[in-house]
N, C-alpha and C positions, 0 to 999 in steps of 0.2 A: 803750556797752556792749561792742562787739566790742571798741574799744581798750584796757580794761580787763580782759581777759582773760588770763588770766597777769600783769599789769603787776610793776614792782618798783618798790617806794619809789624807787630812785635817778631814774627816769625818769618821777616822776607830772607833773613841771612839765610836758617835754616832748609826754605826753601827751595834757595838758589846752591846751597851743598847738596842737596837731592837730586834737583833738578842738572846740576856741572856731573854727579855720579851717572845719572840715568846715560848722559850723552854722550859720555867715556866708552859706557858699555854699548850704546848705537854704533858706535863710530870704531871698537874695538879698541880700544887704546888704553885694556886693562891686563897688567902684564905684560910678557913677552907671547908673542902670537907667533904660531906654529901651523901652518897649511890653513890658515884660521881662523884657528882654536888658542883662547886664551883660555888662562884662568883667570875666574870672579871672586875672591875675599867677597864675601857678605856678612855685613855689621852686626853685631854683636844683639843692637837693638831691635833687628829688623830677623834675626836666625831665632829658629826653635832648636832644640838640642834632641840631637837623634836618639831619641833613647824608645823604653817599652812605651811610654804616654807620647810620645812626637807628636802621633798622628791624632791621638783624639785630641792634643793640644791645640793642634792646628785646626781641626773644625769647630771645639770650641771657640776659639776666634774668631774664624769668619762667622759661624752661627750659636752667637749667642743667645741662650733662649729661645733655642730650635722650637720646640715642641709648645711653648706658650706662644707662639706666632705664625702657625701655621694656617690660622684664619683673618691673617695680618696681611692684603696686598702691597704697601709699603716695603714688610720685612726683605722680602729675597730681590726686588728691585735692584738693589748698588751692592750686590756681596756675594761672590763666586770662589771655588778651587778652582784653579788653571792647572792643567797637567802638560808634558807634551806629546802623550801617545792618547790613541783610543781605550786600550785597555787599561790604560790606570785609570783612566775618567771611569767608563765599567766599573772598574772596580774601590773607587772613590764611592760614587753612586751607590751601587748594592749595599758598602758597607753602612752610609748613613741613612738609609732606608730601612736597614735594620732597627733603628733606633727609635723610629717612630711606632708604637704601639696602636694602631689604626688597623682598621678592615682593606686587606688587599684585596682588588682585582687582576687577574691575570687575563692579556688578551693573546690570542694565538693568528698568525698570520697564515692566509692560506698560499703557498708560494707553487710556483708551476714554471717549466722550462718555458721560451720565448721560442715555440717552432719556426715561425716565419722568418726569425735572425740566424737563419742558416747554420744550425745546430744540425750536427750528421744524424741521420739515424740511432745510430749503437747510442750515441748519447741519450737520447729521449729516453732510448730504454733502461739503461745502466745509472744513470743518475735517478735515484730515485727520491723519495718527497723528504725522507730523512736527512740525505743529504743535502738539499735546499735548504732544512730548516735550519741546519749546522751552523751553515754560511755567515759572518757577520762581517759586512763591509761599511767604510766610513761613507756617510750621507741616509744611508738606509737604517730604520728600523730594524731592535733585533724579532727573533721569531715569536720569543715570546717578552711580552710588552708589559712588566708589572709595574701597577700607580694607585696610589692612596689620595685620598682627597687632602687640599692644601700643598701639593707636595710641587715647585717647581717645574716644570718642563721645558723643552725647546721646540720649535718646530723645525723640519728639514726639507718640506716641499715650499716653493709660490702659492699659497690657495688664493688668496684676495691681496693684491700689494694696495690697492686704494684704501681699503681697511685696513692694513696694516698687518696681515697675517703673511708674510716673508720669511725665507729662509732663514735661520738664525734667529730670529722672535722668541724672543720667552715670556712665558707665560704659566698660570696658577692652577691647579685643576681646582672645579667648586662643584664636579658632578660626575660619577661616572657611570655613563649610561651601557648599553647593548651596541647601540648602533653609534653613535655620537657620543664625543668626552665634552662636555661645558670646562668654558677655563675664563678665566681672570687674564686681558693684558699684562704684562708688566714691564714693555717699555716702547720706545716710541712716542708719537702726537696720539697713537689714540688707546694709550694706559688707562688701564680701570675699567675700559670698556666690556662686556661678557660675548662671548665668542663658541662656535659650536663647531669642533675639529670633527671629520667625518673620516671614514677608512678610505684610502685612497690606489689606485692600482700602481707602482714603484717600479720601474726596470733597473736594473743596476748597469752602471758606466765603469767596472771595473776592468779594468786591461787583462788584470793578471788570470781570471778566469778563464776556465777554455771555452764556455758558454755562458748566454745573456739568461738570467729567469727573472720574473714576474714577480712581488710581494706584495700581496693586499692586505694593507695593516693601517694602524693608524698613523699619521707622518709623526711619531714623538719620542721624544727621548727625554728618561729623567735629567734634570739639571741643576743640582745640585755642585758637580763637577763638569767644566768643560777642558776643551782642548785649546792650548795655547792660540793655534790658529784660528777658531771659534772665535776668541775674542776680541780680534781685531777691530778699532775702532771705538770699542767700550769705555763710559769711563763709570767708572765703580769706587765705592766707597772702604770695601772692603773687598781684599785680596790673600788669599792663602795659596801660595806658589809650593805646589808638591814633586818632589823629583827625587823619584826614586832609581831613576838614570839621567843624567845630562840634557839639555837637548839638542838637538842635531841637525837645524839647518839655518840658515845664514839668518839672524838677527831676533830669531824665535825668544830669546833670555830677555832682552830688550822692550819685546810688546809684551811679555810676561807681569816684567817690575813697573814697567810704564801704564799701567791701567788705572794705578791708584789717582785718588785726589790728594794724599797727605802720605808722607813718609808713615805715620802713625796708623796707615790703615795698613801695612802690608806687611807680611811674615813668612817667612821660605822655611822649608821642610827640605833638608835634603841628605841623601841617602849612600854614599859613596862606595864602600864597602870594600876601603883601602884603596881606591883609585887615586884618589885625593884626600887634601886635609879635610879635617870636619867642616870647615866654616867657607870652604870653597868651593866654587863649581866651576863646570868648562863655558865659555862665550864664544859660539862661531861667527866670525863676523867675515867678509872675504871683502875688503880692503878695496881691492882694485875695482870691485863697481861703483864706488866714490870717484875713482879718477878721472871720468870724462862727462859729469854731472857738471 
């Protein structure tokens, strides 16, 4: 459906070899599949070659003419990296952030153990504020919050879903205040509209912790780069798929390469390090939840 969007007669052939590729790899039925895990050949036209320039190739790509359109709300609307971990988004993020020569703000989050969530004693005492600040879990804010104006964002709390300020939202910063950050929509029914993100009080839902704490920050993260599963649902004009490992769980490669509107918008970055050949990567697909569909 996305691929068919605007299409023209001259290019339905082409379409429908993208679109027959895309469902190989939904469906797994690329290569020989192992507990799986296949392997993905990617074409020639659509791979960046691993070398010193990969990765600034690859943002040049998605972001052309970064820094002349950073007061452009259109620009960042249809064009993301997808990664499949948090820390390569991180670290995606940081490093094109560097690039922009603008005045940062740094915001600091005040974080505090959750006593009434049945944290033992010794805890409150021995986990101290250092160690809170360390902590960086997916959905939360990290501790410390750095953003330039023009620069992408996401949001990660509900604030107003009538407005349009929902989990997953992205959005422009055009202000960065003390108490409040001003930001630009940019997507949804109500795009373009100006919005004022406030600090917000954050519990964290992580299992793996032995105790629940507190983060009052603002709900935001750069966005620049997201997370494959982030992107669910999106459809984008441009796409830079970075994999600097594989990804790893059942059909994750699939919403990766399926975000684009045209074969022409999308370029894979990937990183193997003798695992595999250069121009391939693993597809986990597990078969048998197809079978009683």
């Amino acid at each position: 459906m996305r691929l068919t969007v605007g299409g023209m007669v001259e290019v339905d052939d082409d379409i429908k070899a993208f679109a027959d590729w895309l469902i190989q790899i939904g469906n797994g039925l690329t290569g020989d599949s192992t507990d799986g895990e296949s392997e993905v050949v990617i074409p020639k036209d659509i791979l960046i070659d691993d070398t010193d320039d990969g990765f600034q190739n690859l943002v040049t790509f998605v972001y052309t003419g970064l820094l002349m359109n950073l007061d452009n709300i259109n620009y960042f609307k249809e064009r993301t990296i997808l990664a499949p971990t948090l820390e390569v988004v991180h670290e995606v993020n940081n490093t094109i952030m560097e690039f922009i020569n603008s005045d940062e703000k740094v915001y600091l989050s005040s974080d505090s153990l959750c006593a009434e969530e049945g944290n033992m004693e010794y805890e409150l005492d021995a986990i101290t504020t250092d160690v809170l600040n360390s902590i960086n879990c997916s959905g939360l804010p990290n501790h410390q919050l750095k953003l330039k104006i023009g620069v992408p964002v996401m949001l990660l709390r509900n604030i107003d879903q009538s407005n349009g300020l929902c989990n997953g939202t992205r959005l422009q910063v055009r202000r960065l205040g003390n108490h409040v950050i001003e930001c630009n929509i940019l997507t949804g029914d109500k795009c373009g509209e100006v919005v004022l993100i406030p600090r917000m009080n954050m519990a964290t839902n992580n299992e793996t912790l032995p105790f629940r704490f507190q983060r009052r920050q603002f709900p935001l993260v750069v966005s620049f780069a997201m997370t494959i599963n982030k992107s669910q649902g999106q459809t984008l004009s441009k796409v830079g798929l970075y994999l600097p490992r594989p990804v790893f769980t059942h059909g994750q490669l699939y919403v990766a390469l399926s975000r684009v509107k045209s074969r022409e918008g999308l370029r894979v970055l990937i990183k193997n390090n003798g695992s595999l050949s250069d121009d391939s990567t693993l597809n986990v697909v597990y078969r048998e939840v197809f079978q009683n569909l």
